[in-house]
C-alpha positions in Angstrom: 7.7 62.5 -20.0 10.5 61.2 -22.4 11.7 64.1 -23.7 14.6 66.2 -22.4 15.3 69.4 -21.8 17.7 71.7 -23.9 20.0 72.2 -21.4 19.9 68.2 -20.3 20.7 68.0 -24.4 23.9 70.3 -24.0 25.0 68.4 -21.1 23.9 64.5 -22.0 22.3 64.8 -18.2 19.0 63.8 -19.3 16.1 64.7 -17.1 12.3 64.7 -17.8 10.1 67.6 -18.8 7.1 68.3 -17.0 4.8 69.6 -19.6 3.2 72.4 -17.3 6.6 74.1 -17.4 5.6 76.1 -20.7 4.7 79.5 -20.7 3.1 79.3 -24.3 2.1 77.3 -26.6 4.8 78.4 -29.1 7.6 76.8 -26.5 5.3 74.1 -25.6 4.6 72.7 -29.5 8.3 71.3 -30.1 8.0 69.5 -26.9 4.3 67.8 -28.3 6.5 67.1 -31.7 9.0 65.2 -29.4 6.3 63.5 -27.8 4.9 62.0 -31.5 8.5 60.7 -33.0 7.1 57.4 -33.4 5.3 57.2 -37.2 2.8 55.0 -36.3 1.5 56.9 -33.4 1.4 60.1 -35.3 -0.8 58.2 -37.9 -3.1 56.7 -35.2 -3.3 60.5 -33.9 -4.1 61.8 -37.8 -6.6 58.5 -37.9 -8.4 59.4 -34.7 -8.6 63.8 -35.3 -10.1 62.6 -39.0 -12.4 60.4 -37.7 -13.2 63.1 -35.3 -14.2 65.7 -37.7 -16.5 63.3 -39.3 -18.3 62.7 -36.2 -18.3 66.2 -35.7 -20.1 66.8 -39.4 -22.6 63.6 -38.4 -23.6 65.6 -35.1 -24.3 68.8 -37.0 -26.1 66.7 -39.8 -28.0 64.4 -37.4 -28.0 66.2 -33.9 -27.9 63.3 -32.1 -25.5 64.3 -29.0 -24.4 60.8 -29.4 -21.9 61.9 -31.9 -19.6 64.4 -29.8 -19.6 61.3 -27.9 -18.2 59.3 -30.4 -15.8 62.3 -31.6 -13.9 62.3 -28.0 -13.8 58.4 -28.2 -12.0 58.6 -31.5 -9.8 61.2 -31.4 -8.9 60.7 -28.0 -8.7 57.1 -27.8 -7.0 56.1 -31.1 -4.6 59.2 -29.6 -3.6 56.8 -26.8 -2.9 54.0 -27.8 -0.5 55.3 -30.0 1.0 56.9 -27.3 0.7 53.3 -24.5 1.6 51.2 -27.2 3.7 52.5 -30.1 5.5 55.9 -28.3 5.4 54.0 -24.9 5.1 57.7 -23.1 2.3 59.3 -21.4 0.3 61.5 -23.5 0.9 65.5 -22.3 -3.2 65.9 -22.2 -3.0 64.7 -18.6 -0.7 67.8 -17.5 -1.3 70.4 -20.5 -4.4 69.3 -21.9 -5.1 72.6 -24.0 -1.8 73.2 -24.9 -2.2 68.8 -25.7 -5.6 70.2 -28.1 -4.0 72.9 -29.5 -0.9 70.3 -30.6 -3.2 67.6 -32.0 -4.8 70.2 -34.9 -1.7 71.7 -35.6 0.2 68.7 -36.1 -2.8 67.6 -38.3 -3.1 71.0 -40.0 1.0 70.2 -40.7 0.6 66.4 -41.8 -2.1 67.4 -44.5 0.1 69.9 -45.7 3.3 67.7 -45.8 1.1 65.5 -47.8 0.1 68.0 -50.5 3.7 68.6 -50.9 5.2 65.6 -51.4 2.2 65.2 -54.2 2.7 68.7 -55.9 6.6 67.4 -56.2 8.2 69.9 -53.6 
């Protein structure tokens, strides 16, 4: 993974994080944050989780299974090729894949309500 730990910070040694070393998810969520520094990866992430929900809605609407389907193709692959392409990382789903799930709809959560701030002026 690419980012570092805080001691490798202190000390410039730098020295890869394996995501599994977490004990919660609070510790684990900066790391996921330092895994998305690339803008247009987190927007291919936001793209892909909003896409997502919509499948989700067409599945309860329609239930044709085809849909959760379609969800996990969206969300997940829009998800990596922001991380293969634009972040040029491996995405932390392959070694903390909850944690990973629990990062993806926070960060969400967090972009929509960045966006409502910067149009309410704050």
């Amino acid at each position: 993974m690419s980012a570092i730990s805080p001691e490798a910070a202190e000390t410039g040694v730098t020295t890869p994080v394996d995501p599994r070393s977490f004990a919660s998810f609070a510790d684990f969520y900066p790391f996921y944050l330092g895994e998305h520094r690339n803008a247009t990866c987190r927007r291919l992430h936001f793209a892909g989780s909003s896409l997502t929900l919509l499948c989700l809605a067409a599945l309860l609407a329609t239930r044709n299974p085809w849909w959760l389907l379609a969800g996990l193709l969206c969300g997940y692959g829009f998800a990596w090729v922001g991380h293969f392409v634009f972040e040029k990382n491996r995405p932390a789903s392959f070694k903390r894949p909850l944690y990973s799930f629990m990062g993806d709809w926070v960060m969400y959560r967090d972009m929509w309500v960045q966006a409502f701030r910067r149009l309410k002026g704050d």
